[in-house]
C-alpha positions as CSV (number, residue, x, y, z in Angstrom):
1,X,0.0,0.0,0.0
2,X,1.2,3.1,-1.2
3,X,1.6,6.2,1.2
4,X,-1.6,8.2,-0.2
5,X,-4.1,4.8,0.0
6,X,-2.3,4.4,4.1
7,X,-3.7,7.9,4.4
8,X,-6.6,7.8,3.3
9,X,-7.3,4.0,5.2
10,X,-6.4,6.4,8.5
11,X,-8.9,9.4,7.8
12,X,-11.9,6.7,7.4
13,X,-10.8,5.1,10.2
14,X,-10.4,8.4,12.2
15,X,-14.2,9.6,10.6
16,X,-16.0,6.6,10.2
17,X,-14.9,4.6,13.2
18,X,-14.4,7.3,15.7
19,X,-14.7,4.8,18.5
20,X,-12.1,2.4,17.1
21,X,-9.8,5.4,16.9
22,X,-10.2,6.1,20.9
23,X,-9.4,2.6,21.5
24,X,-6.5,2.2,19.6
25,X,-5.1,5.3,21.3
26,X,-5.9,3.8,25.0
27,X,-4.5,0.7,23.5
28,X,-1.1,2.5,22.5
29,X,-1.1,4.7,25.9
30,X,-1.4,1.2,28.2
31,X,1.2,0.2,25.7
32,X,4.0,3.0,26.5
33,X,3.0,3.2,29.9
34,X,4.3,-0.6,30.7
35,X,6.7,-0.4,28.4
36,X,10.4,2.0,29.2
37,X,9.7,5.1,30.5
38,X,11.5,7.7,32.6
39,X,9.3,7.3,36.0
40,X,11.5,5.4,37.4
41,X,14.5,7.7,36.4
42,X,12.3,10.5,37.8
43,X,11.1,9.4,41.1
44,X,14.9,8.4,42.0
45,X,15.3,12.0,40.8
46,X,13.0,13.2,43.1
47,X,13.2,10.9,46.3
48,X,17.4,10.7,46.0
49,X,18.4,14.1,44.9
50,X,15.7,16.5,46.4
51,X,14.6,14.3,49.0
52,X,12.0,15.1,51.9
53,X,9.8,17.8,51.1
54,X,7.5,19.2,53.5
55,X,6.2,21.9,52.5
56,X,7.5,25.6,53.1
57,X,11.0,24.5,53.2
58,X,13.5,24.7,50.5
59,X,13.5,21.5,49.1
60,X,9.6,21.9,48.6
61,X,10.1,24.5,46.6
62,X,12.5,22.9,44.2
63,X,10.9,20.2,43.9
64,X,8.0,22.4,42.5
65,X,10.0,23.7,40.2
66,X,11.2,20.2,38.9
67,X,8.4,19.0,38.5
68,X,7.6,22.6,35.9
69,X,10.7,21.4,34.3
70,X,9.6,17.9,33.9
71,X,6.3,18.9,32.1
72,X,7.6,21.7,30.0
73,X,10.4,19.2,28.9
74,X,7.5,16.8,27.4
75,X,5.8,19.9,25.7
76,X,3.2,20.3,28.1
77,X,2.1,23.3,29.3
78,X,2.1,23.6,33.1
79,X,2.6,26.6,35.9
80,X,2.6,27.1,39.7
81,X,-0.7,28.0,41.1
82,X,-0.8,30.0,44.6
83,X,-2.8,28.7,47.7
84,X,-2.7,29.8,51.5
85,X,-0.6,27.7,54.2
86,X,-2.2,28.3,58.0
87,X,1.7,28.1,59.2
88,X,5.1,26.9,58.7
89,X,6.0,24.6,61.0
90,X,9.2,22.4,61.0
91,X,11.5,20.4,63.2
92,X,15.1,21.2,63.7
93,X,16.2,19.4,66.5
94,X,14.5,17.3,69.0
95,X,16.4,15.0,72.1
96,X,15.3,13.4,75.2
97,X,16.7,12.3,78.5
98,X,15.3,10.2,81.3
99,X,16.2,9.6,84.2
100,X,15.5,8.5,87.7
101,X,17.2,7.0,90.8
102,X,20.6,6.1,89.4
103,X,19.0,5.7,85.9
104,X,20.4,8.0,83.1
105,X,19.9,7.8,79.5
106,X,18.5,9.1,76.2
107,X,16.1,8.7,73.7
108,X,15.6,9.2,70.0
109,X,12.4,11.2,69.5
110,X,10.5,13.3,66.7
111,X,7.9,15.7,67.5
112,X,4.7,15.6,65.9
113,X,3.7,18.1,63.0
114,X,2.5,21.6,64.5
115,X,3.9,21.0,68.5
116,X,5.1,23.8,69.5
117,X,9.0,24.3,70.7
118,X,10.3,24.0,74.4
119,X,13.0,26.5,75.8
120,X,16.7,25.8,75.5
121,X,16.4,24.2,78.9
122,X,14.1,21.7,77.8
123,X,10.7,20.7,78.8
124,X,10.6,18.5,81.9
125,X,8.0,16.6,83.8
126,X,7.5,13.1,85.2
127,X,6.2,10.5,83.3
128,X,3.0,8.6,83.9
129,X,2.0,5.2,82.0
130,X,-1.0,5.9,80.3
131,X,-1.3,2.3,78.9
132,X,-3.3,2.7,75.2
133,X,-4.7,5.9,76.3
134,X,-8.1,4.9,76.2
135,X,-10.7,6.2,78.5
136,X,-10.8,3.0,80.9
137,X,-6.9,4.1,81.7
138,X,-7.7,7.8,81.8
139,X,-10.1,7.2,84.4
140,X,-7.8,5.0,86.7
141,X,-4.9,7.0,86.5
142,X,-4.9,10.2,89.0
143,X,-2.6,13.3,89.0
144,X,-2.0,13.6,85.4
145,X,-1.4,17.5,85.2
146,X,1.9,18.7,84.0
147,X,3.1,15.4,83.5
148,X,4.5,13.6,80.5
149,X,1.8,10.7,79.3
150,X,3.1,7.4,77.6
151,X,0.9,6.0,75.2
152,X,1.8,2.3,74.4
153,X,0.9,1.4,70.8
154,X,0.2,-1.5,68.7
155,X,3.0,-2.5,66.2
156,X,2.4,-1.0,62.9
157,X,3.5,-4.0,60.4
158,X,3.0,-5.4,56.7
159,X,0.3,-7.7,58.6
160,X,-1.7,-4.6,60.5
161,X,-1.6,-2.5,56.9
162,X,-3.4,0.4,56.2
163,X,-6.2,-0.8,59.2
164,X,-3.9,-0.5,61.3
165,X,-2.4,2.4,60.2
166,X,-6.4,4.4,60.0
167,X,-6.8,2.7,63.6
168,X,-3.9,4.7,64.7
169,X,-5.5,7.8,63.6
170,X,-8.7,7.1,64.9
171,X,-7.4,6.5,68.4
172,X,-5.5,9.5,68.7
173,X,-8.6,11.8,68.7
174,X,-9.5,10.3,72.0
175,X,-5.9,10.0,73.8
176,X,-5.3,13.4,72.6
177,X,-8.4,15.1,73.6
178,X,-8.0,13.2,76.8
179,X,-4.7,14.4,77.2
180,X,-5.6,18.0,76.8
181,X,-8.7,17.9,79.4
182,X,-6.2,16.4,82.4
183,X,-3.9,19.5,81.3
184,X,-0.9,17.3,80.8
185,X,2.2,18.5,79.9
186,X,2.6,16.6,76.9
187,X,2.1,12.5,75.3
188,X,4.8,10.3,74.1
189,X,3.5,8.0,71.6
190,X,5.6,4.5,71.9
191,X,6.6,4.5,68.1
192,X,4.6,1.6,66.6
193,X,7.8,0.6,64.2
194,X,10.2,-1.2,65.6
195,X,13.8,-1.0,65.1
196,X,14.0,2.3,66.1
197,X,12.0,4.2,63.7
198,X,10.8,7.3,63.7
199,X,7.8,9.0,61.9
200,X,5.6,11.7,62.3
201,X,2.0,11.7,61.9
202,X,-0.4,15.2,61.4
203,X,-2.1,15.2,65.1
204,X,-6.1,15.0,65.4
205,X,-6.9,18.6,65.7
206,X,-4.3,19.4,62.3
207,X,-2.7,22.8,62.4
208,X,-5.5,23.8,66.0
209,X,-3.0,21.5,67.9
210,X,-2.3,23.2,70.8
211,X,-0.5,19.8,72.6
212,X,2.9,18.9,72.9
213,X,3.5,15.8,71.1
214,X,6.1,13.7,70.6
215,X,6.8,10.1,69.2
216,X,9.7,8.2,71.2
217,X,11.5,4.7,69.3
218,X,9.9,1.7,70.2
219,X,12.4,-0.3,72.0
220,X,13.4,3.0,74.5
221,X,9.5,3.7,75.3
222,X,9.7,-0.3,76.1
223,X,12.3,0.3,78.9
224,X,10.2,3.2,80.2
225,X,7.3,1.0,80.5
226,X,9.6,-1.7,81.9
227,X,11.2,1.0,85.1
228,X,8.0,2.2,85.7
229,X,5.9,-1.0,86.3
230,X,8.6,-1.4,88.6
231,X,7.6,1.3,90.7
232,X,10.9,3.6,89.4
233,X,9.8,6.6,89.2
234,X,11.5,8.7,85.7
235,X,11.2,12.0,84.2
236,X,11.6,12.9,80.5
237,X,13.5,16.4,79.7
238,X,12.3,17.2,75.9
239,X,14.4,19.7,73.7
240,X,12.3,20.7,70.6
241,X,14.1,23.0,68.5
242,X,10.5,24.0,66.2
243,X,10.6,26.9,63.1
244,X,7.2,27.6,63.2
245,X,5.4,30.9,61.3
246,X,1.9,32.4,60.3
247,X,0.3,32.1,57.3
248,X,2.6,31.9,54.2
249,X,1.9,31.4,50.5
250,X,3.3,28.0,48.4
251,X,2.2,26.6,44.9
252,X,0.9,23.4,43.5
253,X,1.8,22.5,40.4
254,X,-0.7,22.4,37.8
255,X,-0.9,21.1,34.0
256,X,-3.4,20.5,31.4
257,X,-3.5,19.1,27.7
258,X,-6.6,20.5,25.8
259,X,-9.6,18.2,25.2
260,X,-10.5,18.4,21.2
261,X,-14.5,18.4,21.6
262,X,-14.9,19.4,25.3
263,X,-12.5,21.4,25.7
264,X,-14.3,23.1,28.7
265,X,-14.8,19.5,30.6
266,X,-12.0,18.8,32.6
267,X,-10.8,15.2,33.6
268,X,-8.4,15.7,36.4
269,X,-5.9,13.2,38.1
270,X,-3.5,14.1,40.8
271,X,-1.0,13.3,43.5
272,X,0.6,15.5,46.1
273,X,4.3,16.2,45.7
274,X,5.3,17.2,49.5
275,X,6.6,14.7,52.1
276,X,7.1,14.4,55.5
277,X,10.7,15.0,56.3
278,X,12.5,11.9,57.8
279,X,12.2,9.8,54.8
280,X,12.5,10.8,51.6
281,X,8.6,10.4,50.6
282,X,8.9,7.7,47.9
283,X,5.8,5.8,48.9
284,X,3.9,8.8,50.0
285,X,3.5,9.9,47.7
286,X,6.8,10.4,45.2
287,X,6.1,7.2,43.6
288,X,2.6,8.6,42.8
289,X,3.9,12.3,41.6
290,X,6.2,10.3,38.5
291,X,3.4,8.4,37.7
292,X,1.2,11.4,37.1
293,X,3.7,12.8,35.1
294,X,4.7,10.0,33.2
295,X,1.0,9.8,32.2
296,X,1.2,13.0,30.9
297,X,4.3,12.8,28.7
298,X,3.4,9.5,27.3
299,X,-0.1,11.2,26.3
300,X,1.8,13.8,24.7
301,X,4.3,11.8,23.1
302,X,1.7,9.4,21.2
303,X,0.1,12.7,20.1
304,X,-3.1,11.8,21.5
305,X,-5.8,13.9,21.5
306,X,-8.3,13.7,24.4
307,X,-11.9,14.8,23.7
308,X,-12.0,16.3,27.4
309,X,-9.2,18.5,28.4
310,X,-6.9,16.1,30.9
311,X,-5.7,18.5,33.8
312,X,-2.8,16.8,36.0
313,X,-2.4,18.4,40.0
314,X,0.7,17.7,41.9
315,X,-0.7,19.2,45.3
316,X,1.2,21.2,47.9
317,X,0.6,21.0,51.5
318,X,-1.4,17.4,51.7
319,X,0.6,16.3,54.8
320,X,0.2,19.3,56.8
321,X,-3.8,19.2,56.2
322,X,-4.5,18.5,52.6
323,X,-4.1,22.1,52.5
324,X,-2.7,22.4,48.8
325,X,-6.3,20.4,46.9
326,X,-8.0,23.0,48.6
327,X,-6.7,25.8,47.7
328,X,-7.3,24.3,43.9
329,X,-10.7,24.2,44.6
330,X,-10.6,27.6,45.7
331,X,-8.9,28.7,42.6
332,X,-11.2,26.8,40.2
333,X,-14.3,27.7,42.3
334,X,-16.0,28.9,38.7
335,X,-15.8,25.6,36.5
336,X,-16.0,22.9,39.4
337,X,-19.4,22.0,37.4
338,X,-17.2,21.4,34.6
339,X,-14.8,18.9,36.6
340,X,-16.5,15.8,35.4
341,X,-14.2,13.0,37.1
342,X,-11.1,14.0,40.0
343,X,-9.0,10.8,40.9
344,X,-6.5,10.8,43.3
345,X,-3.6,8.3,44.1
346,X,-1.6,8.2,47.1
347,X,-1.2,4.5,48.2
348,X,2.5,3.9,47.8
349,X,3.1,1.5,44.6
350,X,0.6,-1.4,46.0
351,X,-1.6,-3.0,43.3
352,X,-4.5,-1.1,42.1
353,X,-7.6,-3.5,43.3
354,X,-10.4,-0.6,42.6
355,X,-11.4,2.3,43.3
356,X,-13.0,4.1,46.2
357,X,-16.0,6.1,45.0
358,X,-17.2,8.2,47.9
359,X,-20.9,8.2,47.8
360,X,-21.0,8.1,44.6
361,X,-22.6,5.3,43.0
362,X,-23.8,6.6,39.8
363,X,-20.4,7.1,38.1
364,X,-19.9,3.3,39.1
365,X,-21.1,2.0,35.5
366,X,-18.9,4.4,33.6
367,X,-15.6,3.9,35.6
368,X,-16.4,-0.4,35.3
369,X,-16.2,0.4,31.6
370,X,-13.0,3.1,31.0
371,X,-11.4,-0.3,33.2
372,X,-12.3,-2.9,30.6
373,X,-9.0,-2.4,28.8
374,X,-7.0,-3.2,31.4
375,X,-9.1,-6.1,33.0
376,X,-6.2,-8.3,32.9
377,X,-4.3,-6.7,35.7
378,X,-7.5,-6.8,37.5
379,X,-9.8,-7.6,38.9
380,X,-11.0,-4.5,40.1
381,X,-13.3,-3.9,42.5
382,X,-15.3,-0.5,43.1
383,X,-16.2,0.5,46.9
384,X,-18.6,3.2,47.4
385,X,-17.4,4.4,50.9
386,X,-15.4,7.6,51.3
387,X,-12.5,7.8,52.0
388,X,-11.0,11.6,54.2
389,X,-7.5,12.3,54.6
390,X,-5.9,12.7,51.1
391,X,-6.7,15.0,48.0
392,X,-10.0,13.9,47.1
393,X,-11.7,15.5,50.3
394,X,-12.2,19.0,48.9
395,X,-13.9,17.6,45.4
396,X,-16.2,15.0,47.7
397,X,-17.9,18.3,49.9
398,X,-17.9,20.4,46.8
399,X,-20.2,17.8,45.1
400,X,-17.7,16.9,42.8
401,X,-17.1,12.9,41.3
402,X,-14.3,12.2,42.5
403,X,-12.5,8.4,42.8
404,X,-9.2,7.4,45.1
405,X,-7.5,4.6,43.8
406,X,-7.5,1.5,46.1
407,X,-4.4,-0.2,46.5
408,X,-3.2,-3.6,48.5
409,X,-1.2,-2.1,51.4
410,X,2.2,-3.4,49.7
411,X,4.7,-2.3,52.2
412,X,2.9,1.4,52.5
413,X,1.8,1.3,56.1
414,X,5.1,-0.1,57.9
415,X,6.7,2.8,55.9
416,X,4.4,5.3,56.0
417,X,5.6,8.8,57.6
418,X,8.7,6.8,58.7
419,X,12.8,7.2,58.0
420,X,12.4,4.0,56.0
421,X,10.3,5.8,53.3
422,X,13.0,5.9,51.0
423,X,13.2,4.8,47.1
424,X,14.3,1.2,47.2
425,X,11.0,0.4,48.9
426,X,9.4,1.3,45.4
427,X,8.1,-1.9,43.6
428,X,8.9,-0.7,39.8
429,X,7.3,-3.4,38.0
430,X,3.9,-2.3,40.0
431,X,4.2,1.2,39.7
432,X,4.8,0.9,35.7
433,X,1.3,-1.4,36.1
434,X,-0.6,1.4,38.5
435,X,0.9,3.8,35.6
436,X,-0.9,1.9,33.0
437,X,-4.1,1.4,35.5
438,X,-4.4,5.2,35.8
439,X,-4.0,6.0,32.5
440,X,-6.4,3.9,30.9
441,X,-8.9,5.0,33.6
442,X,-7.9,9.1,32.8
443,X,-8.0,8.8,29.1
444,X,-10.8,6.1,29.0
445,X,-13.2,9.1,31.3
446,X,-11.9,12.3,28.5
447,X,-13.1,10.3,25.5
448,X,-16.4,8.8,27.0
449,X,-19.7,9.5,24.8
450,X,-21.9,11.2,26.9
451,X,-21.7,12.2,30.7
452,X,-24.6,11.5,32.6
453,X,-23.7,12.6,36.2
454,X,-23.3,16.2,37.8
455,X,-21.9,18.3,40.5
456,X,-24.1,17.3,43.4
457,X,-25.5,20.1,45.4
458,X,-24.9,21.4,49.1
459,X,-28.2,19.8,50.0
460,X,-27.2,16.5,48.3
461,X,-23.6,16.5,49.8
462,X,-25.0,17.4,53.4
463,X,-26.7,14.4,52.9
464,X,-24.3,12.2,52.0
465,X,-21.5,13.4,55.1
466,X,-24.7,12.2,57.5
467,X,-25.3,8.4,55.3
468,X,-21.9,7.6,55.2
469,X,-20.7,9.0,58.9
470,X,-18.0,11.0,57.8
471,X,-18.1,13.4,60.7
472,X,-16.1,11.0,62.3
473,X,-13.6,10.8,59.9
474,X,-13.0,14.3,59.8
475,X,-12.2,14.5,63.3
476,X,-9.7,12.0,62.8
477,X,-7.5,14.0,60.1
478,X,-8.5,17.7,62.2
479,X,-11.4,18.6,59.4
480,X,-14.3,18.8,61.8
481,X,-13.9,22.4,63.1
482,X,-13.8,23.9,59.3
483,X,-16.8,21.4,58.4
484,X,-19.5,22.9,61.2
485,X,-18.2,26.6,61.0
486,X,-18.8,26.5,56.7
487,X,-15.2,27.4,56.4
488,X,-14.3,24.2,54.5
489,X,-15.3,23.3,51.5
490,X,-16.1,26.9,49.6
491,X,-19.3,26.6,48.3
């Protein structure tokens, strides 16, 4: 076949079998994505060379600025988009020493996000073992004022996962609010990673927190259990060297390739680029950021052309309160109606088993069938509970469809937050497979027919926070507060 018959085979393939054309595309996009590709190049990039990047430090902001360079470099337009940080807060330093009767030593410890610093002297109180922290052990211990609490914990393992990880959070709303109403000085969390790790984790009442809190290694909070169940009475001096500041302005990082017949629809996916800062954020959520770029390039590298315009959000500020997602809503306040899927990924590089659909069951059929050409690294499952504490929570109480990707728990939990969140905990082969998983699902949604669902309203929202419980979700992750005063979402 001569050049000007394979033309004219393509335009009547392109006119008459439109549909045909949008499949050989998704076909050729799953294609690239599990095939070589620079995500793996760019999350050792980002994890290795940048490293930890909580946001408002300098690292933050140049990995922002990477990530600019990594779109623009594919031909994609992208920029920095402003948004509002309640305060800076970050650890410098932080040591402990107990001691007692003839009993001197220290301990490794990292303070939780937003606790404020001690003097150069140190705070210093005696410690009392709370147990678990629950009310039962509240209630039998007496004289808690100004003293140091020690909150024995589960350990957090491959086997305990992600439930055990959400359990953590969900305790903490009790131990700390208990905490606060027997005025103690401060809790020390037993870390719940052995081996000495260290993580931190954002506290129940978010940036509010007004408590001291600090997590101690595992096998040093054992010893203090240990002298004090023998009657050996011990005190804990804590150094916290904090930066902490007021409001302050920070970016996410925002780009978009143009839909061809909907321009004005907007299909988005996103991850969020900042980390906590002992490891180096590769599972949470670096892993994630490369995969929404590599999305991106390979879409603009096959010179596809998406009927809905494709928007890709590497939020700011997630850890610290999910803080960066929104702020986006904020921005975009005017064409939320026009966002007709959001999905979020932010599980570490465990397999993609489903999706998480938030209350909303009517966008079910639609996301069963953008799957279907990628049912072999199935099977996939959709769960319409909703899920609060990641990037999705803005879109949710704005009415907006919105899907989190659900993902076995891998090795994300054990990791999570911790030192040992560092690159070579990465599966590759999985994340090239999520990668594909993702991108199907994004390019499947900007090229379906006809959309059938909307922007729910405030009414229809309000609703679904009271069917599915959520109220008690958001107190877990510090939302509550911004929830009953209308401050949060912005409609």
């Amino acid at each position: 076949m001569d050049i000007f018959h394979r033309v004219i085979v393509t335009i009547l393939v392109c006119s008459v079998f439109p549909a045909l054309a949008e499949s050989n595309d998704i076909d050729k996009l799953i294609h690239a994505m599990k095939n070589q590709t620079p995500i793996i190049e760019d999350l050792q990039q980002l994890t290795d060379e940048i490293g930890p990047r909580l946001t408002g430090t300098k690292a933050n902001e140049q990995s922002l600025d990477w990530a600019i360079k990594k779109f623009k470099q594919a031909g994609i337009q992208a920029q920095k988009e402003s948004f509002e940080m309640p305060k800076s807060w970050s650890e410098q330093s932080a040591s402990a020493i107990i001691s007692g009767k003839n009993i001197h030593f220290s301990a490794r410890v990292a303070a939780m996000p937003f606790t404020k610093g001690t003097s150069s002297s140190g705070l210093t109180a005696a410690i009392v073992d709370i147990g678990k922290g629950d009310l039962a052990a509240f209630k039998q211990s007496h004289s808690l004022k100004d003293k140091w609490l020690l909150v024995e914990t589960a350990i957090l393992d491959d086997k305990a996962g992600i439930h055990g990880l959400f359990q953590e959070y969900v305790d903490s709303v009790g131990i700390e609010q208990r905490a606060i109403d027997a005025q103690a000085a401060g809790l020390i969390y037993m870390s719940s990673r052995p081996k000495n790790l260290l993580y931190r984790h954002l506290p129940s009442k978010g940036a509010d927190s007004k408590l001291t809190i600090v997590v101690m290694e595992r096998e040093q909070a054992l010893k203090v259990k240990r002298l004090l169940s023998k009657h050996q009475p011990l005190v804990l001096n804590a150094k916290l060297d904090i930066t902490s500041e007021n409001t302050y302005q920070t970016h996410n990082v925002i780009a978009e390739i143009k839909g061809s017949t909907h321009a004005d629809e907007i299909v988005l996916i996103g991850a969020h680029i900042d980390s906590f800062d002992l490891g180096t954020g590769a599972l949470d959520n670096g892993s994630n950021v490369a995969l929404v770029i590599d999305i991106a390039r390979q879409i603009k590298k096959l010179n596809i052309a998406p009927k809905r315009t494709i928007r890709f959000a590497l939020y700011n500020g997630e850890e610290q309160g999910i803080y960066g997602s929104w702020g986006y809503t904020k921005t975009h306040i005017e064409e939320l109606n026009k966002h007709v899927m959001t999905a979020t990924i932010d599980i570490g590089t465990g397999k993609i088993s489903g999706f998480f659909t938030n209350g909303r069951a009517d966008i079910i059929p639609a996301l069963n069938k953008v799957l279907q050409p990628v049912v072999e690294l199935g099977p996939f499952e959709q769960i319409n509970v909703h899920v609060v504490g990641t990037d999705n929570y803005d879109f949710m109480m704005n009415g907006v469809a919105n899907i989190v990707a659900n993902q076995q728990d891998a090795n994300y939990a054990s990791n999570y937050h911790a030192q040992s969140d560092t690159f070579d905990k990465v599966d590759q082969k999985q994340l090239k497979l999520n990668a594909a998983i993702m991108a199907a699902m994004t390019l499947g949604f900007a090229n379906l027919e006809s959309i059938t669902w909307k922007q729910q309203t405030t009414e229809q929202v309000e609703a679904m926070v009271q069917l599915l419980d959520i109220e008690a979700s958001m107190k877990t992750f510090g939302l509550y507060k911004s929830w009953k005063n209308k401050t949060r979402p912005v409609r």
